[in-house]
N, C-alpha and C positions, 0 to 999 in steps of 0.2 A: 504493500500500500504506500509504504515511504518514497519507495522508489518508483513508482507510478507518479506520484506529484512530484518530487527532483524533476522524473523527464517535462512532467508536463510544463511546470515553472521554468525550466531553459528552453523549453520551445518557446513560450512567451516570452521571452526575453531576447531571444534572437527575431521574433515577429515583429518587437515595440522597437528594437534599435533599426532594422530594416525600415520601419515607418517612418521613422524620425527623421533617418539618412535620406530619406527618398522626400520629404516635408519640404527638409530643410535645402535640399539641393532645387525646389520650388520657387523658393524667397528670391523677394525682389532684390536686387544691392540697393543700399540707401546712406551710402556713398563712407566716408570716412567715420569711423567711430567717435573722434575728436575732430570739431570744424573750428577752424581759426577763424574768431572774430577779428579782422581786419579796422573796421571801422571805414572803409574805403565804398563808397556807393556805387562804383563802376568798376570793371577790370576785362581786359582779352587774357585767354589763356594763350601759352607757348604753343603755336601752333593755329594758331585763329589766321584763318582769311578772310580778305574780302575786296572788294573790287573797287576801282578807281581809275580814273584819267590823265594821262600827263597832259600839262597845263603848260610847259616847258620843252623847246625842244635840246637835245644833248648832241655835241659834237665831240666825237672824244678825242680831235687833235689840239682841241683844248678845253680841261675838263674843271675849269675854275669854277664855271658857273652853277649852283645848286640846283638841284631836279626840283620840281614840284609838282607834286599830283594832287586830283581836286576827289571828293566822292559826291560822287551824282545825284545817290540816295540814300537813306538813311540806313546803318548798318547796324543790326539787332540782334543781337544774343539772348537766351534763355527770355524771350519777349521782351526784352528793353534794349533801346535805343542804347550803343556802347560808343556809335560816332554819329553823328549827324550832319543830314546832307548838308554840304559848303565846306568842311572841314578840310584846311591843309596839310598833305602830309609832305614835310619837306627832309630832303636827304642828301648825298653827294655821289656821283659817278666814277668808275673805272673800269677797265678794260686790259685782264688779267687769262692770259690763256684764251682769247677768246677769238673766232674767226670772223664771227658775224652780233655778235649780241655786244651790251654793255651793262656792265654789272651795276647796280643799285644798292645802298643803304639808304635806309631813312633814320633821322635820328629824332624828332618832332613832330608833334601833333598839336595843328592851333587850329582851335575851334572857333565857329561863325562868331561866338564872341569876344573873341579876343584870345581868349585863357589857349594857352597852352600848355603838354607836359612833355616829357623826355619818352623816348620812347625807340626801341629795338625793331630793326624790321629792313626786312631786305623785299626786291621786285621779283617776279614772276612774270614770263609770259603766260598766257591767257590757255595755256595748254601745259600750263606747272611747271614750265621749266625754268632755272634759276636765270636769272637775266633778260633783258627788253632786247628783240632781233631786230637790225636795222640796217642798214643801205650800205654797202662799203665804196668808197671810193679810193681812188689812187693821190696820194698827195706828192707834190717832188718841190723840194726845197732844193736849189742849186747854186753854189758859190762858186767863183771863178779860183782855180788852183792857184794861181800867183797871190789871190789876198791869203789864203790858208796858210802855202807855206810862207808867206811873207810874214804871218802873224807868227809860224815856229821859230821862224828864224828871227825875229825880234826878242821872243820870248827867254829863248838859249843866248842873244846875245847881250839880254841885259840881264842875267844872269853867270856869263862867264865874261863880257866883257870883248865881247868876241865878233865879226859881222858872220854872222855863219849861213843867211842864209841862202846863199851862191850852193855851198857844198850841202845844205838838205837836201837842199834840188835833184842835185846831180844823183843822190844818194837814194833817191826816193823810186820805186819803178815805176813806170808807165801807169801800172794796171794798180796803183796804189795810191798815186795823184788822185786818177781818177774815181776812186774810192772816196778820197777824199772829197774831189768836188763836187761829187753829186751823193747826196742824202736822198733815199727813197724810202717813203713811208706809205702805210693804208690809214685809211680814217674810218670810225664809224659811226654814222649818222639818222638819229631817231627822231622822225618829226611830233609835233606836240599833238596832241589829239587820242595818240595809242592808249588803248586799251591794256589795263596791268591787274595782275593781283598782288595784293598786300600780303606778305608772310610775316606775323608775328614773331619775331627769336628767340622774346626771354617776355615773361609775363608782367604786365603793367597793370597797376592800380590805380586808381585814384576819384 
């Protein structure tokens, strides 16, 4: 009789841990155990997009000028508004490893009224890829060889005291002059209007 209830009581207890595992693998997640009060009424997570216009065109054979992109529409997180349409995002350009594209950071966000904050975030083409794709052209900047080496040979000879640049010359080959006088570069060039996504880097509050 003892041993009839033992089995039956570890059958029922292999039954109630089975239910419970199978319950609890039900449950909704409802998110972290402990939630940081911030105190901050907005924030994009690490990882947030969202879409925007350049309002600026970029030339990257001179990359002085800052990007700025506009948002057309208002952009909304978890049903609130996080940016609001007119909002600028502004950032600076370069063109690193790249054939056709130009890279983007943004480092600010200034809202229609005024307020702005700091903020992480690089460009996207509109097809997820890192970087804004634009127009390449050819650039050639060309100096005439006699100012080149007329400037080494000034250079070496107020420095040694010396007129040297008669024997650069001589010393220089054909095919290294003309290295020197003609510089050939590509340029690349994204007109204002493009369509971009916004990639959040690091996560912003405020």
């Amino acid at each position: 009789m003892n041993y009839r209830l033992i089995r039956m009581m570890s059958i029922l207890m292999v039954v109630t841990c089975f239910i419970t595992g199978f319950s609890r693998a039900d449950d909704h997640w409802s998110g972290p155990t402990k939630k940081a009060n911030t105190g901050f009424q907005y924030f994009m997570h690490t990882g947030f997009t969202f879409d925007a216009v350049l309002k600026t065109g970029i030339f990257s054979f001179n990359l002085a000028t800052p990007v700025i992109a506009e948002i057309e529409s208002d952009v909304s997180y978890l049903g609130k508004v996080v940016v609001p349409k007119g909002s600028k995002i502004i950032g600076t350009s370069s063109v690193v490893k790249s054939a056709d594209r130009v890279n983007v950071n943004f480092n600010t966000v200034v809202f229609p009224n005024g307020y702005e904050i700091a903020f992480q975030g690089i460009a996207l083409d509109t097809n997820g890829v890192a970087g804004i794709r634009g127009k390449v052209k050819k650039q050639r900047a060309t100096l005439p060889a006699q100012v080149i080496l007329g400037s080494v040979g000034t250079a070496v000879g107020a420095s040694t005291g010396l007129n040297v640049a008669g024997e650069v010359t001589q010393a220089i080959a054909e095919g290294t002059r003309s290295e020197l006088a003609e510089k050939q570069s590509y340029s690349i060039e994204v007109k204002q209007g493009n369509a971009l996504q916004v990639y959040v880097n690091s996560r912003v509050e405020y």
